[in-house]
C-alpha positions, 0 to 999 in steps of 0.5 A: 526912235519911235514905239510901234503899236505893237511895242517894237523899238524901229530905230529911224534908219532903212532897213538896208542898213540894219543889215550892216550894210549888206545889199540884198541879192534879190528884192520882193516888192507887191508894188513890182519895185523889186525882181519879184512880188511874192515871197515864194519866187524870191526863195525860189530863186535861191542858186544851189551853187550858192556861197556865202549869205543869200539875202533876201529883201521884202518891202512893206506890204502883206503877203498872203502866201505858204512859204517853205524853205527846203532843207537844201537852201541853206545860209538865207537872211530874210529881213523886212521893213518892220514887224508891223510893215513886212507881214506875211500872213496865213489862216491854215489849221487842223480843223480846216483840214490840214493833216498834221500841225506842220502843214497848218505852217504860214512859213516854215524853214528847214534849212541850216543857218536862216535868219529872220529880221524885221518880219512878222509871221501870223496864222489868223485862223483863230481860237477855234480853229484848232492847231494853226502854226505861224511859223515852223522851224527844223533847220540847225542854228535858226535865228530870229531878230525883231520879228513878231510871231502871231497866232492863237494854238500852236503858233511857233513850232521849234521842231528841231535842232538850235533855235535862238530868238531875240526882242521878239513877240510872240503871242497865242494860247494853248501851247503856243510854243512848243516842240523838241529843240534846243531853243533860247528865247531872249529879251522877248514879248511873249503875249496870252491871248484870250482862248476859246470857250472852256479852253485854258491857255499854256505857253509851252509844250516841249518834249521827246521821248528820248532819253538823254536829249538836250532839249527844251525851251529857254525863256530868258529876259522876256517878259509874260503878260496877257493881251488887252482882249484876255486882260479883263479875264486874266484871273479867270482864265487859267493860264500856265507856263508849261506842260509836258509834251512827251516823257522827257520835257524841259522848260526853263525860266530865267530873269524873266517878268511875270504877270498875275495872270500865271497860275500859282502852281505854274505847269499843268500835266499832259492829260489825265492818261499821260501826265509825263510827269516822272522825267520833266525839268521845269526850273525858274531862277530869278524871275520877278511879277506877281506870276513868279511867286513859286511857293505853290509850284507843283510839286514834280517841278524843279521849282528855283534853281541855283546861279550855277544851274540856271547859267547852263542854260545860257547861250554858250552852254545851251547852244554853242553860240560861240561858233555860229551866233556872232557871225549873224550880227544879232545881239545876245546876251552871252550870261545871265544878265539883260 
């Protein structure tokens, strides 16, 4: 096997085959080797009689297109050549006049049961830009495997219901995964980038104002570490886990490896008017790096927790796995080991 710049493991064998031997119903190809060029037609041609896993192959290439899967396209595998080959792409934000973050999306889904493989999803629009999400996801029991997720402010946007991540890279700055899920990230890349001037970076921002939620963002097996441009700052720029979104927020950390660029005290609040402090659980168990040293954590953090309580947060217990995560053939790690 071979490492990509970007650090992926690409096993030498066809795309088709890592999808267990799955042949793709439709196939996009930008040089017309496939039923269409673009992203959007492929979707498009999704039949809503549809049983079983619609598949959907796109080759190598970049697709600079707006993607929005409907709530009513249920079941799709979306899988590429590669995070560095299969590349679709986008530069949208609130400052270029989108209304809300959600219409700044690059590829959202809003349906049950998607999965995404061997893909990268990016919104360039930059630092200063604002809000510029890469990828949007509000659909039950949405995975995805061997994808790079890039971008700067609010770049993976978990909105709603089951999510599950895994050998991921994710990269941004100021909240750049965040929304009110049932979200676990495994054995993932998340990546700081440097932010714009007098800005501060912050990887999660998770929250509801439900009260009795099971929400939140699961960080397990990843390791957090700066990109080579904030590298030469990484002690300057301030850089924190997470803060709280909304009133009842939830962020957790498990087994994961932290570089010195985290803050010691490790979550920042909301904003000086609404801290929503009173009701978050932000918890770590096992962590390892110079950034995991929680001696100096906040003192309205849950700060180390124990083996019991850390393993409610695994995949079984956080997600129900164990009826719907096998059946996509992604690798997870069932408990708290690797």
């Amino acid at each position: 096997m071979v490492v990509t710049q970007h650090g992926f493991l690409n096993l030498i064998i066809s795309s088709r085959l890592s999808t267990d031997g799955v042949l793709p119903n439709v196939t996009v190809a930008k040089d017309g080797s496939g039923q269409f060029k673009t992203v959007t037609e492929a979707i498009n041609s999704y039949p809503f009689e549809n049983q079983g896993k619609f598949v959907i192959y796109v080759k190598a290439g970049i697709y600079n297109e707006y993607i929005i899967i409907a709530n009513n396209k249920n079941n799709i595998l979306l899988y590429g050549d590669g995070p560095t080959k299969t590349i679709i792409t986008g530069s949208k934000s609130l400052n270029k006049g989108a209304r809300k973050p959600k219409d700044t999306a690059t590829f959202s889904t809003l349906a049950k049961d998607f999965t995404g493989k061997s893909i990268t999803f990016e919104n360039t629009a930059g630092h200063e830009a604002g809000p510029a999400v890469a990828l949007y996801v509000k659909g039950d029991r949405s995975v995805f495997f061997d994808c790079g997720i890039y971008g700067y402010q609010d770049t993976l946007y978990v909105h709603k219901f089951r999510q599950f991540y895994r050998n991921c890279e994710i990269s941004g700055t100021i909240d750049f995964i965040f929304g009110h899920s049932t979200t676990l990230i495994q054995n993932s890349k998340i990546i700081v980038r440097k932010p714009g001037s007098n800005h501060r970076n912050i990887v999660v921002a998770n929250g509801t104002n439900e009260t009795n939620a099971v929400t939140g963002i699961v960080f397990q097996n990843c390791s957090i570490m700066p990109d080579n441009e904030l590298y030469p700052n990484r002690l300057t720029v301030k850089t924190y886990l997470a803060r709280p979104w909304k009133p009842f927020s939830r962020a957790v950390f498990i087994n994961n490896f932290m570089g010195d660029l985290i803050q010691p005290d490790g979550y920042s609040i909301w904003g000086p008017n609404e801290t929503h402090i009173a009701n978050c659980y932000f918890a770590e168990f096992g962590s390892t790096g110079p950034g995991a040293n929680s001696q100096s954590r906040v003192k309205w953090s849950k700060d180390l927790i124990s083996k019991d309580e850390a393993t409610k947060f695994t995949v079984q217990p956080w997600l129900q796995a164990n009826t719907w995560l096998p059946a996509t053939g992604i690798p997870f790690s069932p408990g708290l080991e690797a």
